[in-house]
C-alpha positions in Angstrom: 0.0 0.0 0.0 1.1 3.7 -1.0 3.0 5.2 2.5 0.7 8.1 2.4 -2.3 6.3 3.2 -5.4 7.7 4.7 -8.3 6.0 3.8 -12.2 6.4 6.1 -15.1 5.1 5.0 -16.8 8.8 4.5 -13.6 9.0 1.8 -14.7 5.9 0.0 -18.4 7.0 0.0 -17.4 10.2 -1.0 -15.4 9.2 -3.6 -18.0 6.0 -5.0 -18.9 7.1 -8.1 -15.3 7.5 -9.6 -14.1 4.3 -8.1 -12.0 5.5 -4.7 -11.6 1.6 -4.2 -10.5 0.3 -7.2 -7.5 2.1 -7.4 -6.3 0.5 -4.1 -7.1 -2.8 -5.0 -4.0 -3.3 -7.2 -1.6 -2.0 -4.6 -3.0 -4.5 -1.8 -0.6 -7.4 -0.5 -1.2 -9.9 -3.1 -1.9 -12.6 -0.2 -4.5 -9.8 1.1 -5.6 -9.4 -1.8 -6.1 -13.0 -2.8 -8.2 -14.0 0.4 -10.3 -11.1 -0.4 -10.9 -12.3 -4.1 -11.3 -16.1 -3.1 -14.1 -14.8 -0.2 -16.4 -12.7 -2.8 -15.8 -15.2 -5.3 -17.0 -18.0 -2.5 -20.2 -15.2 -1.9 -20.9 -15.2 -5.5 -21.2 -19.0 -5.6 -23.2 -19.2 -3.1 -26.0 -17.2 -4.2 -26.1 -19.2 -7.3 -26.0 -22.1 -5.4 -29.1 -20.7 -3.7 -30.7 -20.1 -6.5 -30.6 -23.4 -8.0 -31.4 -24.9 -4.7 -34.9 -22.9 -5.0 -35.7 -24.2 -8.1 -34.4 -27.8 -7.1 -37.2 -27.2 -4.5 -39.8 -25.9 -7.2 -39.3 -29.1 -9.3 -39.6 -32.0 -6.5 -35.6 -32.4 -6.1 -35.3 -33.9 -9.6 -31.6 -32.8 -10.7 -32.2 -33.2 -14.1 -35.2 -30.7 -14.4 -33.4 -28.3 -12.4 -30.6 -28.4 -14.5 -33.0 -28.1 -17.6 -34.6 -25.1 -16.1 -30.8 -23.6 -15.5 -29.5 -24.5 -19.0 -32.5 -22.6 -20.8 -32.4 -19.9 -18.5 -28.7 -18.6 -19.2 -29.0 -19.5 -23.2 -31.6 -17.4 -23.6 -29.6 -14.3 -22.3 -31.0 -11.1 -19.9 -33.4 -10.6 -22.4 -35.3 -13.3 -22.8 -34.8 -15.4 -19.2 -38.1 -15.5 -18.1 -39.7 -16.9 -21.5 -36.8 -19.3 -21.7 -37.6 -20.4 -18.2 -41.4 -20.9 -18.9 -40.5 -22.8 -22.2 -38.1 -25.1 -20.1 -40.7 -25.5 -17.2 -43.6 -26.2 -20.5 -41.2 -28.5 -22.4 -39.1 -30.8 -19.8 -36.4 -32.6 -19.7 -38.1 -35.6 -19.8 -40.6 -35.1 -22.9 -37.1 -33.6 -24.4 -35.3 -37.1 -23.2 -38.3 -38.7 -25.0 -37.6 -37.0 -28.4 -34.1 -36.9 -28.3 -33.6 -39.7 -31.4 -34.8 -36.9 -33.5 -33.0 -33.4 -33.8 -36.3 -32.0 -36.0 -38.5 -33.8 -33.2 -36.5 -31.3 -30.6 -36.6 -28.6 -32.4 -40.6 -28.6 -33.4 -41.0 -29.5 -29.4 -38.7 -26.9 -28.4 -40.0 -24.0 -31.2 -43.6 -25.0 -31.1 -44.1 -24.9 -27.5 -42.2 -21.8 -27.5 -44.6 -19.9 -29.9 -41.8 -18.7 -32.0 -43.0 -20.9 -35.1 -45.9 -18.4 -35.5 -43.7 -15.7 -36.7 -42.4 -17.5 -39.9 -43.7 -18.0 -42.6 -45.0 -21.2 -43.7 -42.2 -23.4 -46.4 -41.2 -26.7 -46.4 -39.3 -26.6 -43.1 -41.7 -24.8 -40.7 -44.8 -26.6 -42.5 -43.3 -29.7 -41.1 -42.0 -28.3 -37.5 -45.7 -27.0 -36.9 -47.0 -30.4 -38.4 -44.8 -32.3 -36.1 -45.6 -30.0 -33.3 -49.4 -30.3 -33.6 -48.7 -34.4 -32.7 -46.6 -33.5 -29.7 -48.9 -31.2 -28.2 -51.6 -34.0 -28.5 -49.1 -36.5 -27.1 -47.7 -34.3 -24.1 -50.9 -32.2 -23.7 -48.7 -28.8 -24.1 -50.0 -25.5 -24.6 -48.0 -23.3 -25.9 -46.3 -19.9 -25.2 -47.5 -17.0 -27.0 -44.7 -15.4 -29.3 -45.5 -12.3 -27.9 -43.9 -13.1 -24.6 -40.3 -13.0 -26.1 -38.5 -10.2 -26.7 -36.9 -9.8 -30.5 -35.7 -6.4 -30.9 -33.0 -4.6 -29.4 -30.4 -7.6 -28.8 -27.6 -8.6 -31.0 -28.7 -11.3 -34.2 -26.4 -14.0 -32.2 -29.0 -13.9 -29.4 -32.2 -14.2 -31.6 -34.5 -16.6 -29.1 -35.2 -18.9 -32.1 -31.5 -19.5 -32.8 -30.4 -19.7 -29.5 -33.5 -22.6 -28.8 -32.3 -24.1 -32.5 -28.7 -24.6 -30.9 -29.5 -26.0 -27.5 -32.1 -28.0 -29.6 -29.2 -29.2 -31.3 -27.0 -29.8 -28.1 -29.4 -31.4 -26.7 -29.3 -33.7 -29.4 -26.0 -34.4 -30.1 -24.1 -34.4 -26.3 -27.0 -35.4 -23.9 -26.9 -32.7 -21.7 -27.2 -34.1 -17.8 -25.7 -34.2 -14.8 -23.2 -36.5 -15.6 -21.8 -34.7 -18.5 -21.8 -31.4 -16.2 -20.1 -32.9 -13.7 -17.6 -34.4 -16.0 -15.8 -30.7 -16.9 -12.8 -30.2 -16.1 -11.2 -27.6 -18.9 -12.8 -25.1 -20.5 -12.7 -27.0 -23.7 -14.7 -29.8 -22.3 -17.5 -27.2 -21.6 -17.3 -25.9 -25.4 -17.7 -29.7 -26.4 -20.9 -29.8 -24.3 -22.2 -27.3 -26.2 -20.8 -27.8 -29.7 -23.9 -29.1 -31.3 -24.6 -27.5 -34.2 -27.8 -25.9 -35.4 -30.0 -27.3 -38.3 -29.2 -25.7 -41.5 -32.3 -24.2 -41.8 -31.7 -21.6 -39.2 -28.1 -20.3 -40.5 -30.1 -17.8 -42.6 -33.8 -17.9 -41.6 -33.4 -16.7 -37.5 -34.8 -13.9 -38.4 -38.3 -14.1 -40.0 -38.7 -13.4 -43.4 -35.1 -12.7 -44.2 -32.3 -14.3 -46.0 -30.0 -11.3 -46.1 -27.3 -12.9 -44.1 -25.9 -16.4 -42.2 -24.9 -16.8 -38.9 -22.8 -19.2 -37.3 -24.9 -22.5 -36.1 -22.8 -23.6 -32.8 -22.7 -22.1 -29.7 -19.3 -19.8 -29.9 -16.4 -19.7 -28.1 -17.8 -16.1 -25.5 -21.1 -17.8 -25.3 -19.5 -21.1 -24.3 -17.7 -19.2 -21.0 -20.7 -17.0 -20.1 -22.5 -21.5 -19.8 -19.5 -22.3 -18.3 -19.1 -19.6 -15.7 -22.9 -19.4 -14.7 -24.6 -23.2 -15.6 -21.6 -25.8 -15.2 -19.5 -24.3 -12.5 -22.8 -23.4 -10.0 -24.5 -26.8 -10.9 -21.2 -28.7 -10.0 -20.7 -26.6 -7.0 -24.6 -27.3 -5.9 -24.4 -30.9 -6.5 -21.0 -31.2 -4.6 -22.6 -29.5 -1.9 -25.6 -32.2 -2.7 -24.1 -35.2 -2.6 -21.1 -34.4 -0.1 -18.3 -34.7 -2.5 -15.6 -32.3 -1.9 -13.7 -33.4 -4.9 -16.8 -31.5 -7.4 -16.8 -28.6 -5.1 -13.0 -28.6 -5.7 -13.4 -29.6 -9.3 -16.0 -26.2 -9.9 -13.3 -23.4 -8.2 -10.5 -25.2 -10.7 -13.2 -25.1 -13.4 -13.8 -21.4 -13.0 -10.0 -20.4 -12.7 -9.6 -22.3 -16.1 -11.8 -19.9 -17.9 -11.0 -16.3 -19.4 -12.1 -13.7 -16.9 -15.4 -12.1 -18.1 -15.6 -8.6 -20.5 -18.2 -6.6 -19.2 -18.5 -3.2 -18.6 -18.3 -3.8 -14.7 -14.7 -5.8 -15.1 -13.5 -3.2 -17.6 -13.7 -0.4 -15.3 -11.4 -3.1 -12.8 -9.1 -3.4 -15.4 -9.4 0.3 -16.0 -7.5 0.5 -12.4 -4.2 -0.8 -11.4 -5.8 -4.4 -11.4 -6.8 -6.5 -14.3 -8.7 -10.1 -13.6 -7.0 -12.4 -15.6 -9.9 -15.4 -14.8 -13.2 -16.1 -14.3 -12.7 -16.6 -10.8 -11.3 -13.1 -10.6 -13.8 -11.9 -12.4 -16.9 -13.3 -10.8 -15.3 -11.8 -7.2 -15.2 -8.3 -8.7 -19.1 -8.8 -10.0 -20.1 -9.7 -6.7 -18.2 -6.3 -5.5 -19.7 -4.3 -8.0 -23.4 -5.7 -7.9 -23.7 -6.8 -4.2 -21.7 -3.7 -2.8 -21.1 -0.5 -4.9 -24.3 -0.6 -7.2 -26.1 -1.4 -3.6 -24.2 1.6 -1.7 -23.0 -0.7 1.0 -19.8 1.0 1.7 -20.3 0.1 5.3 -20.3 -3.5 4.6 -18.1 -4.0 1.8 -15.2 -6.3 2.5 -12.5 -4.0 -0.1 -13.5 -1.2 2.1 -12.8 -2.7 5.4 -9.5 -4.5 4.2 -8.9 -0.8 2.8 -9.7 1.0 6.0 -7.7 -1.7 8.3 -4.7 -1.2 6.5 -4.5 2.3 6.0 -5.1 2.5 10.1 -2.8 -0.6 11.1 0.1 1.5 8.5 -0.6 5.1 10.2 -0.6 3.4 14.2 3.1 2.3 12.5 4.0 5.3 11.3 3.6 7.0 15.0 6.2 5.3 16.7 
């Protein structure tokens, strides 16, 4: 820490909105500085793990609808996370299991029940999904969502709800998405394998409706792979570590989550903007849960930077009297 050092809590609130903390967290004794990092990081965790434990809870403790519900709330992105949920909730991983021989069988389940289909216009392709559809609703007694429930504008063309659904359809598919394949990660390339499958021709160009202007790519990519990583494979190992008593998938989750890229976002660019720069996700998701849990929050008083802050700039000036 700088020898001319006089940090109070009415400095840091003062000095909030132009990021009085973030400047010291650089200079900190890296050991210092570590513990703080692993503790948030640990905090962060464990309000995901909380999460997922309420909607183990909501689904009768069955792992492998909770982890259905999880994987469709994160593909869908922020803007679309509560219709994604429904559509998981709708569609389960157990009709989904049921279908899985087919990729087109997943994807009419998945699109149909999702309401998206009604958007497009009627070819060879969606004639059949809606055909297809029509025989599973009957079979599973679905009703469907109404298209109007997702959001399509405003969000970059990667993140199109129909494309997105289309991929995990796909994934689904192709890798078997469970518990057992969750829990099998260990390297940030076994997590883009899980979701690698790739997306029915079809949808390359025709995402968005009525439009054949340009072509996307038709797997998950390599950012979106991380952002599953980070918030669906880490927090559902931790959870079911936590579960099942195994201290070797709570162990195996941290590792996980130090393996992959630290997040870019505007909250870890204006970290890196300082004299520190998180170098992995681990690093990263500690700084989120300083900037969402503490500084968006104002709770100066209780953030742990602050204290470790305003400890060592008063155990350094009681030094500097004698």
């Amino acid at each position: 820490m700088s020898q001319q050092l006089d940090i109070t809590l009415e400095k840091l609130i003062e000095g909030r909105k132009w990021g009085a903390c973030s400047q010291h967290l650089g200079a900190l004794d890296p050991l210092r500085r570590a513990t703080l990092l692993v503790d948030l990081a640990h905090e962060r965790l464990l309000r995901k793990y909380n999460d997922i434990e309420e909607i183990r809870r909501e689904v009768a403790d069955d792992w492998a609808q909770t982890l259905h519900v999880m994987l469709f709330r994160f593909i869908g992105g922020s803007h679309n996370r509560t219709a994604t949920e429904r559509l998981a909730k709708i569609a389960t991983c157990h009709i989904v299991m049921r279908e899985n021989s087919s990729l087109r069988n997943i994807e009419a389940l998945l699109l149909g029940t999702s309401g998206l289909l009604d958007i497009y216009a009627d070819d060879d392709y969606t004639t059949y999904l809606r055909q297809e559809f029509d025989h599973l609703a009957v079979k599973y007694n679905i009703e469907p969502m109404l298209a109007g429930e997702w959001q399509l504008t405003g969000m970059y063309l990667n993140n199109h709800p129909t494309l997105r659904i289309a991929q995990i359809a796909a994934c689904l598919h192709e890798n078997m998405i469970t518990m057992q394949s969750i829990t099998a990660c260990q390297t940030r390339k076994d997590v883009y394998k899980l979701f690698s499958g790739k997306a029915s021709d079809y949808w390359a160009t025709n995402f968005v409706p009525r439009s054949k202007n340009f072509e996307i790519g038709r797997r998950v990519g390599s950012f979106k792979s991380d952002i599953m990583g980070i918030n669906l494979v880490v927090p559902m190992m931790y959870a079911y570590g936590r579960y099942s008593n195994s201290d070797k998938l709570i162990d195996r989750s941290l590792q996980l989550l130090e393996r992959i890229p630290a997040e870019n976002n505007r909250y870890i660019a204006a970290w890196n903007s300082s004299n520190y720069s998180a170098k992995t996700a681990f690093d990263s998701q500690a700084l989120l849960q300083l900037s969402k849990e503490y500084c968006e929050r104002s709770r100066c008083a209780e953030c742990p930077l602050a204290r470790v802050l305003i400890y060592c700039s008063q155990t350094r000036n009681r030094k500097q009297e004698f």
